[in-house]
N, C-alpha and C positions, 0 to 999 in steps of 0.2 A: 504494500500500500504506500502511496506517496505520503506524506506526510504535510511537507511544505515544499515551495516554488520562491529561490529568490532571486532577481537582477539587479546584477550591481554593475556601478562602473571599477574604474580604474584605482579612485581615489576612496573606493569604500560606502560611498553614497548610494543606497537603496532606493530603485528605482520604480522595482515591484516586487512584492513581495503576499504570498496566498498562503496562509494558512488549512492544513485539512483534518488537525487535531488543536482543542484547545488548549494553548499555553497563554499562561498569564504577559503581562508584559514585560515585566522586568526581567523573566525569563527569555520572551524573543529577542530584548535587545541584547541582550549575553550570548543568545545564541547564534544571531547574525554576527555579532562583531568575532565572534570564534568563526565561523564559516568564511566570510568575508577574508582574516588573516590568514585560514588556512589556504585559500585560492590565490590569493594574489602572492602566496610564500612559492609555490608551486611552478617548476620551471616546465617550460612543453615535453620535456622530456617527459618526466612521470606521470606517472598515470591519473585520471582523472577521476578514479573512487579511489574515495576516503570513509574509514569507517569514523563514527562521532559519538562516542557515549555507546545509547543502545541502540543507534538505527547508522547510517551509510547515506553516505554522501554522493552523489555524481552529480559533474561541473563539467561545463566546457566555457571556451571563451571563442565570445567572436567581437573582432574588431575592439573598443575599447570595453565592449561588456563581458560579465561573467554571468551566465548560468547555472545556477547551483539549484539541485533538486532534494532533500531529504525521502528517503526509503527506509522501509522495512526490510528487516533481517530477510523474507519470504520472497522480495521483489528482485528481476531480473534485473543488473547492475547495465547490460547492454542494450535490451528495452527501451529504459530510460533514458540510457543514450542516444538512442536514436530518437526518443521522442523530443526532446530538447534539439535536435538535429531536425526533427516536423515541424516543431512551435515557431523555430527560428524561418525558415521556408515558407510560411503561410504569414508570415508577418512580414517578410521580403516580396511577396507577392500580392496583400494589402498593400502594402505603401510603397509600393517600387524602390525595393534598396531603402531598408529601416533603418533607421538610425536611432543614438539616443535621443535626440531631440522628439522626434514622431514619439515614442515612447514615452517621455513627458508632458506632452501636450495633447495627448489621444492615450492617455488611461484608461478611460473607461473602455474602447474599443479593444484594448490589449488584454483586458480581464473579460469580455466577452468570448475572446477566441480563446483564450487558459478556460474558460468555463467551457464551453464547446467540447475543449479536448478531455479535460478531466472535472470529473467529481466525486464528491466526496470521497477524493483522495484514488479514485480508480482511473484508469484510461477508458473513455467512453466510445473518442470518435479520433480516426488518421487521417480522413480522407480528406484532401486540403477544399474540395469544392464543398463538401459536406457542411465542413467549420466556417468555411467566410459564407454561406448562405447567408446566414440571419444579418448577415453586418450589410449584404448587398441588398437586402430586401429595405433596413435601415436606411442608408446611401439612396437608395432608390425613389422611398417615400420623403426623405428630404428634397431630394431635385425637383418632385415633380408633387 
């Protein structure tokens, strides 16, 4: 099971960040700031799970972001990998070549499509036409 979903940049600033179990707060921020140090410690060479306490970590970075996913001991470490490998695809193809800025300024459309692909902590949906439907039918009723 996933756990949580966070995006950072470069300098540790949380950009997105989804919880899919409840922790208190003073615990997320203890816990991002431990994930956040451990990705940005991490040279491309090593690998990109890390276990965390009692659940595992897989990261990837693109461009100045880091994608960091928390799992369960039970969840497939490569999966996930590639699912963060979909999220990132489907948000390059929303917003032609995403950036952090798109990211920041289109929040709510970027937890639209993390909701699409997972809930309460499962993978629901891959299919990239699948996920940006709702956001195109949104877009759509905007225009017209």
């Amino acid at each position: 099971m996933i756990t949580f979903v966070l995006m950072v940049n470069r300098q540790g600033q949380t950009r997105l960040c989804r919880y899919y179990q409840s922790i208190n707060m003073s615990r997320r921020t203890a816990l991002e700031a431990n994930i956040v140090h451990t990705c940005l410690s991490r040279s491309r060479d090593q690998c990109s799970f890390v276990e965390y306490q009692e659940s595992k970590v897989v990261f990837r970075q693109y461009a100045a972001l880091y994608i960091a996913v928390g799992i369960t001991e039970d969840e497939n470490e490569l999966s996930i990998y590639e699912l963060v490998q979909n999220f990132v695809e489907v948000l390059d193809k929303y917003f032609s070549r995403v950036s952090e800025l798109d990211i920041m300024f289109n929040l709510d459309r970027v937890h639209i499509i993390l909701d699409e692909m997972i809930q309460n902590g499962r993978i629901v949906e891959t299919n990239k036409s699948n996920i940006l439907a709702p956001l195109n039918a949104l877009d759509k009723m905007a225009d017209g």
